[in-house]
N, C-alpha and C positions, 0 to 999 in steps of 0.2 A: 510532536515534532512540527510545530508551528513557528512559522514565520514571524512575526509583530510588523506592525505598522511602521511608518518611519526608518525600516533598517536599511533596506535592500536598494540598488541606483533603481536608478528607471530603464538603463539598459534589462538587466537581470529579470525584470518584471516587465518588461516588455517581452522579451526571450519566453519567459513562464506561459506569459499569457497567449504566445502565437502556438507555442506546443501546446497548452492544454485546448485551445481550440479543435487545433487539428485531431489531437487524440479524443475529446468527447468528440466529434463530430464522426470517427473514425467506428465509437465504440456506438452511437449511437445506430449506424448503418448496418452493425455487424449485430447489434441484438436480437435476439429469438424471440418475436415479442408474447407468445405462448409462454415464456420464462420470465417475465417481466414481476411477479411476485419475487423470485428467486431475490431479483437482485436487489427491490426495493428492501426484503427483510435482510440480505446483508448488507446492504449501506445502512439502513439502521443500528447493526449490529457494529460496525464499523464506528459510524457516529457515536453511541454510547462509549463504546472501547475506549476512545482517545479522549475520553472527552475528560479521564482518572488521570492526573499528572503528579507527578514524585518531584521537587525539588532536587537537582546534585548540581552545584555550583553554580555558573554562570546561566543553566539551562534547567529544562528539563525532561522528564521522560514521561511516556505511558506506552500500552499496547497500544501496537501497531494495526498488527492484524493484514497489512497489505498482503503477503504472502499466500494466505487463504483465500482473500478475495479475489487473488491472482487465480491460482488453481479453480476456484468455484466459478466463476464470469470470465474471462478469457480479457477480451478488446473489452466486455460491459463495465470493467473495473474502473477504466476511466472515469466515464458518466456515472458511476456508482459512487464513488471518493469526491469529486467535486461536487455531488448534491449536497451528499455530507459535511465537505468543510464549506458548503455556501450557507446551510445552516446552522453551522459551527459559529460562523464571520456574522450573522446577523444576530440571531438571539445571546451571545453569550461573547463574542468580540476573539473569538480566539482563530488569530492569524489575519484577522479582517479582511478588506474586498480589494487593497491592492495587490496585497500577496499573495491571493486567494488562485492567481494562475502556478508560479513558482510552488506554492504550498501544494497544488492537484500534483504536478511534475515529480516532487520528492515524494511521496505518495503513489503513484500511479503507474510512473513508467517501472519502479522494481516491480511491481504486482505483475506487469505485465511481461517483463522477463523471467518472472517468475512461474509462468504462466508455456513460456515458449521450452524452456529451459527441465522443466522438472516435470510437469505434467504426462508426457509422457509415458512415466516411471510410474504414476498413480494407477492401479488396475486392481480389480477386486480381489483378494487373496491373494495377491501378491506382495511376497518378504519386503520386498524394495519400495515397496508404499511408504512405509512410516518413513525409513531414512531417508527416502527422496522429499518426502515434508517434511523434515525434519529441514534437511539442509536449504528447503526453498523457503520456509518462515523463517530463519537466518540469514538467510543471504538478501533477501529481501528490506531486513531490518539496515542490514550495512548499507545496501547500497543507497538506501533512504538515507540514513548519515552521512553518507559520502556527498550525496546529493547537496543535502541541507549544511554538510561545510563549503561545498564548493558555491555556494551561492552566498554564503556570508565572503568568504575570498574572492571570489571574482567579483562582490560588493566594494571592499575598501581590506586592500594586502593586510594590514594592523590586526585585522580582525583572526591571524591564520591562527596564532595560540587561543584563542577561543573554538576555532573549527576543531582542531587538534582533540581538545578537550570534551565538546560534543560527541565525538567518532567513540573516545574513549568511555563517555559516558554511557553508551550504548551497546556495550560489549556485552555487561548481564542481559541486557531486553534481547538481543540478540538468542542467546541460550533458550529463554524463556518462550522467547517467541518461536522458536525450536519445536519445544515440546508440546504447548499448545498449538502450533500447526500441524505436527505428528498427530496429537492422537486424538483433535479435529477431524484430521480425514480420515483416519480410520475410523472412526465412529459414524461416518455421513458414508463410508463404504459400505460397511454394516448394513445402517438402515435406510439409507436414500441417496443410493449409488445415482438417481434422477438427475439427482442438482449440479451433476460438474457438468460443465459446457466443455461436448466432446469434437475435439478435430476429426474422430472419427469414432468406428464402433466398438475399435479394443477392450473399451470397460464392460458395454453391455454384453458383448461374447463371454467376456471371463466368468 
């Protein structure tokens, strides 16, 4: 769910670029840095993910994965997604380094409602784990598409039958990114309840 060169005004990518500021700078302050492994092996984990893309029309897909990194890094998700696709934009050109703030933004800010939103719901042995990752790797995925149409749209109106068609294209990844964020965190409950970044101590009590 990358950007390209050339699309976006300079409004839009001036917008990208003062929020992803603000947000790595937000997430930077908010890091645990005793957890600083954590998050560099998910933004790797991240960076691999997206980096698989499927062709379907005018666009394309791959795993997202923000959903997770949301739940796993909290505010780190910012700084975690823009190393990623700044590595993305230099060796391999994908979304390159003007849209590289817009492309953090569609990316980052669902992680990180994903993060405010569902995390809660994640606790050891609790039934409500998987469906609450379940519906935070979904929702996460949309509202990444929502993101990534409204910035081709509030780029140039023409382009809205193409946003349209994006949202739609992302309806399976959506599903998908469901169940791999479900039974993700069930799995890292299992064996290394450590790695979520806790607002507080609900998970290690449970």
């Amino acid at each position: 769910m990358h950007i390209s060169e050339g699309i976006l005004s300079g409004e839009v990518m001036a917008a990208g670029a003062v929020f992803t500021i603000i947000g790595v700078t937000l997430g930077l302050r908010k890091i645990d840095y005793n957890r600083i492994v954590h998050v560099a092996i998910i933004a790797s984990a991240f960076f691999v993910a997206s980096l698989i893309h499927v062709n379907i029309g005018p666009s394309s897909v791959h795993l997202i994965c923000n959903g997770i990194i949301g739940l796993l890094l909290g505010w780190a998700a910012f700084p975690a997604i823009f190393a990623a696709l700044l590595l993305q934009a230099f060796f391999f050109q994908y979304g390159g380094i003007t849209g590289l703030g817009v492309n953090t933004v569609i990316m980052a800010v669902p992680a990180l409602l994903c993060y405010y939103i569902f995390s809660p719901f994640i606790k050891k042995d609790s039934k409500l784990s998987f469906f609450a990752s379940f519906i935070g790797g979904a929702f996460a995925t949309f509202c990444s598409a929502v993101l990534f149409a409204s910035s081709l749209w509030f780029t140039e109106k023409k382009f809205f039958g193409i946003a349209i068609t994006i949202i739609a294209a992302h309806i399976p990844v959506m599903i998908i990114e469901g169940f791999v964020t479900g039974f993700c965190i069930l799995f890292l409950l299992k064996v290394y309840p450590e790695i979520f970044y806790q607002k507080n101590d609900s998970l290690q009590k449970n």
